[in-house]
GUKEDREN-968803 format. One record per residue (C-alpha): residue number from 1; x, y, z. Coordinates in steps of 0.2 Angstrom, whole numbers. Example, Ala and Ser with C-alpha at 12.3 -4.5 7.8 and 13.67 -1.06 7.14 Angstrom:
<sites>
   num      xx      yy      zz
     1      62     -22      39
     2      68      -5      36
</sites>
This chain:
<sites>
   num      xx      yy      zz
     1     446     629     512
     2     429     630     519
     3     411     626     513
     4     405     640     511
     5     422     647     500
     6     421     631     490
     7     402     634     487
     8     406     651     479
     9     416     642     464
    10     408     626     463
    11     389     619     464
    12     383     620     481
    13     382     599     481
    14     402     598     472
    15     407     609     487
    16     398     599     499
    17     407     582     493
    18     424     590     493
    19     423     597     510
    20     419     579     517
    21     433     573     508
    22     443     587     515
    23     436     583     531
    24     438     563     528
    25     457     564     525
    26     459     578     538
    27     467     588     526
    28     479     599     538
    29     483     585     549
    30     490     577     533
    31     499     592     526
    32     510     594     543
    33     513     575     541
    34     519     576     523
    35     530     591     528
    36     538     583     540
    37     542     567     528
    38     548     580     515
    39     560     589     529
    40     567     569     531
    41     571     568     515
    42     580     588     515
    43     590     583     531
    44     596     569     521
    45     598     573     505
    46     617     577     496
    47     624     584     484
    48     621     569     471
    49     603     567     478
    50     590     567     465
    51     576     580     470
    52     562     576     458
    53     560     562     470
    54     550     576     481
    55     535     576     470
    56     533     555     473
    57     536     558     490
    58     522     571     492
    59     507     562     482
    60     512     545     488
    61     514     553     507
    62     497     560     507
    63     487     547     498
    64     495     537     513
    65     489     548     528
    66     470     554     521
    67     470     534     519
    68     475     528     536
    69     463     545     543
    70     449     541     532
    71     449     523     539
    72     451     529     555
    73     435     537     553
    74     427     523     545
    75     432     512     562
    76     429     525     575
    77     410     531     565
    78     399     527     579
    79     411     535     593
    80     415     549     582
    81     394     553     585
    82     397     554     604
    83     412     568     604
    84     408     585     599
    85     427     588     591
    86     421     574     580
    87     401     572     579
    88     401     582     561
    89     413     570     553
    90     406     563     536
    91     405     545     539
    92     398     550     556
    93     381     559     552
    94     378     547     536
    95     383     561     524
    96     396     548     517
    97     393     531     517
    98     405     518     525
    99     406     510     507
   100     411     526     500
   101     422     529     511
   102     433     511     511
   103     434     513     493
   104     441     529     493
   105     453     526     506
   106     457     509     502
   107     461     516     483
   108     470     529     489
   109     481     516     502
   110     485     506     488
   111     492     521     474
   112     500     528     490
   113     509     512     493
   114     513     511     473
   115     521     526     473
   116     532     527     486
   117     537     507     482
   118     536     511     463
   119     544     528     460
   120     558     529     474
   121     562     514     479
   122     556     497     490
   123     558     503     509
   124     550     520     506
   125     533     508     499
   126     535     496     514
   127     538     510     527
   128     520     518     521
   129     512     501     523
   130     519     498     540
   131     513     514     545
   132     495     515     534
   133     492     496     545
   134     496     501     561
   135     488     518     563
   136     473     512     555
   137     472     495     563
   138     481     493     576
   139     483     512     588
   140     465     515     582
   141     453     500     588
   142     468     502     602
   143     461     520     608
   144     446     512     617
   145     457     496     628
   146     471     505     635
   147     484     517     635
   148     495     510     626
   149     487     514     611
   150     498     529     614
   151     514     519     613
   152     507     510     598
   153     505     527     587
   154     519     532     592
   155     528     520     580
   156     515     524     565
   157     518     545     569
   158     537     545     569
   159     539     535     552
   160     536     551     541
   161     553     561     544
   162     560     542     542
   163     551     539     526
   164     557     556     518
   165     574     549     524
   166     573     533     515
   167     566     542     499
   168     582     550     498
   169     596     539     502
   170     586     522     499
   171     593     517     515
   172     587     521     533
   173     603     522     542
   174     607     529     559
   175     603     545     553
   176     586     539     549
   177     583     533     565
   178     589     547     575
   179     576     560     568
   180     562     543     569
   181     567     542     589
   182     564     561     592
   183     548     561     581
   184     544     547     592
   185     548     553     611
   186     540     569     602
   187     524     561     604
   188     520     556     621
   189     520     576     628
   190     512     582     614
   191     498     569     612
   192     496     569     633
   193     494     588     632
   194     479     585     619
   195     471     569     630
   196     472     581     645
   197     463     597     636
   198     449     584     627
   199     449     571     642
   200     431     576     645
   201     428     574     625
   202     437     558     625
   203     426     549     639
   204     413     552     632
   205     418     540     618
   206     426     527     631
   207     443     531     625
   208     460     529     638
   209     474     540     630
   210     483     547     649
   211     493     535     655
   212     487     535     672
   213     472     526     677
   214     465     543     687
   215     467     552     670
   216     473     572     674
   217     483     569     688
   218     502     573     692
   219     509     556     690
   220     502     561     669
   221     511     577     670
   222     527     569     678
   223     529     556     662
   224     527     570     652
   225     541     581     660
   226     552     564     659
   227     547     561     640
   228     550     580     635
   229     570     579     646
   230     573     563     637
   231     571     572     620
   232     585     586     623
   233     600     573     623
   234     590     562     607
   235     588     580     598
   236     608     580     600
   237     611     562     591
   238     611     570     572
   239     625     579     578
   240     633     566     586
   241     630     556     573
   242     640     572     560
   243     622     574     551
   244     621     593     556
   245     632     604     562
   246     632     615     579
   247     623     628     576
   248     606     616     574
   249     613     607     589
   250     612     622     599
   251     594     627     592
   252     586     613     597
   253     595     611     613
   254     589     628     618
   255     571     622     609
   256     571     607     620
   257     573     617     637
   258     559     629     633
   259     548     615     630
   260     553     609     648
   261     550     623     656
   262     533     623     649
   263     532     604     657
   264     538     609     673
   265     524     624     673
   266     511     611     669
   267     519     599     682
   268     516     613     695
   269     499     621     693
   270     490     602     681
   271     477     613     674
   272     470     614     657
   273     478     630     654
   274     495     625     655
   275     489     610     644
   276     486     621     630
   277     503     628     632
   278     511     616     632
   279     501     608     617
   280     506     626     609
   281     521     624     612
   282     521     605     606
   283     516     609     589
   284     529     624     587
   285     544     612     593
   286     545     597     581
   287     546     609     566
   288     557     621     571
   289     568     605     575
   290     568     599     559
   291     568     615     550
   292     583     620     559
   293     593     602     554
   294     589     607     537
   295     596     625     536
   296     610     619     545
   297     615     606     532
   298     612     621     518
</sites>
C-alpha cells in the first residue's frame, strides 16, 4: 500500500509512520519469505498434522524477517544514503530514528522468536533465531568485505521452507533438508543476477556481492550457470527421498532446464539485459518449485 492510499484513510502523519514501517520491515520482501515457510510446512504436512499451527507460523515468521530487515537497515543507514534503490529508506534520511527503529525490531525479533519456540515447538524458535542472527549480523556487516557474504546469506535465505518444515513435523528430517539445499543453491543465480543488474548501485556503497574480483565478467556468469545445473538433480531429492510424487518431479525438472537455458543466454551475451531475465526468471522458479511439491502431495 502506498502513501498516498494510506493517506486517503488515515491522517497524513499516521500514514506517513506506517509507510516507513512498511518500508522498514520491506513488507513484500517479507510476505514471499513467509510464503515460502508456510509452503515447508504444506509439503510436510500429513494427514494427522495439526493446521492451526499456520497462523503461529505466519505472525512468528514475519515478525522474524521485518526484524532481521529492520536491523539490516539500521546497520547499513549510512550506506543506504549512497544507493539510489535505498537512499529513501527511513532510518536513512532521519525520518526514523535508529532508537526507534532497534526497539521495534528488536521487540519484534523477540515475540518472533517466542512464537515460533512457544506455540509450535523448540526447533522452529531456534531455527528463527539462527536465521534473525545471521542475516542481521553476520551476511549484513559481511556485504561490504567480501563476497562471501553471499555464501553467508545463503544459509539465513534457505531456512524459511525449513522452518515451515519443522513447524509441522517438529522434526527437520531429510525431507527438511532437501527443500533447505535447493532454497539454498537457489540463491547464488538469483542473488548474482541482482548484483550484476545493481552492480553500479552497489559500488557506490562499497559493497562486493559478484563473486569475481572483476565483477560482470564471464567467469560470474559461468558459476551461475554451474549453481543453477547443480539445482536440477537437488530439485529431484524430494522424490528420491518418496516426499512427492512424479509428477512434481517432472515439473521442476523441466523448471530447472528453463532456468538454464536462461544461464546459458546470459553466459553467452553478459549483458544486463539477460541479467534481468534471468532475475525474472529467478523469482518465478523457486515458487512454482514449492507450489508444485505441494499440489503434488494433495
Amino acid at each position: 500500500m502506498s502513501t498516498k492510499s494510506l493517506a486517503n484513510i488515515l491522517p497524513v502523519s499516521v500514514a506517513s509512520k506506517l509507510q516507513d514501517y512498511v518500508q522498514l520491515a520491506k513488507l513484500r520482501l517479507t510476505i514471499t519469505v513467509v510464503l515460502s515457510a508456510v509452503l515447508g510446512f504444506l509439503i510436510a504436512a500429513g494427514p494427522s498434522t495439526d493446521l492451526s499451527g499456520l497462523w503461529a507460523l505466519i505472525i512468528g515468521g514475519f515478525l522474524v524477517v521485518a526484524s532481521s530487515n529492520g536491523i539490516n537497515q539500521i546497520i547499513e543507514r549510512d550506506f543506504d544514503k549512497l544507493m539510489v534503490r535505498t537512499n529513501n529508506r527511513p532510518v536513512a534520511t532521519n525520518r526514523m530514528s535508529v532508537t526507534e527503529a532497534a526497539i521495534s525490531c528488536t521487540i519484534a525479533g523477540l515475540l518472533g522468536v517466542y512464537i515460533l519456540g512457544s506455540f509450535l515447538n523448540q526447533i522452529s524458535g531456534l531455527l528463527g533465531l539462527v536465521a534473525l542472527l545471521s542475516y542481521a549480523f553476520l551476511y549484513t556487516p559481511l556485504k561490504r568485505i567480501s563476497p562471501v557474504a553471499v555464501f553467508v546469506g545463503a544459509f539465513p535465505g534457505a531456512i524459511p521452507p525449513l522452518l515451515g518444515w519443522a513447524a509441522a513435523t517438529g522434526s527437520i528430517g531429510m525431507g527438511g533438508w532437501a527443500i533447505f539445499a535447493i532454497q539454498f543453491i537457489w540463491q547464488f543465480p538469483h542473488f548474482w543476477s541482482i548484483a550484476w543488474i545493481l552492480d553500479e548501485d552497489y559500488k557506490r556503497a562499497g559493497y562486493r556481492l559478484l563473486p569475481s574480483k572483476v565483477g560482470k565478467d564471464k567467469k560470474t556468469a559461468k558459476l551461475t550457470i554451474w549453481y543453477i545445473a547443480l539445482l536440477i538433480p537437488i530439485s529431484i531429492t524430494p522424490y528420491l527421498l518418496g516426499i512427492t510424487g512424479i509428477i512434481s518431479m517432472i515439473v521442476v525438472v523441466l523448471a530447472g532446464l528453463l532456468f538454464l537455458a536462461q544461464g546459458l543466454k546470459f553466459h553467452k551475451t553478459c549483458t544486463t539485459k539477460e541479467a534481468k531475465r534471468l532475475m525474472f526468471y529467478s523469482i518465478i522458479y523457486n515458487p512454482v518449485v514449492l507450489l508444485a511439491f505441494v499440489l503434488d502431495k494433495i
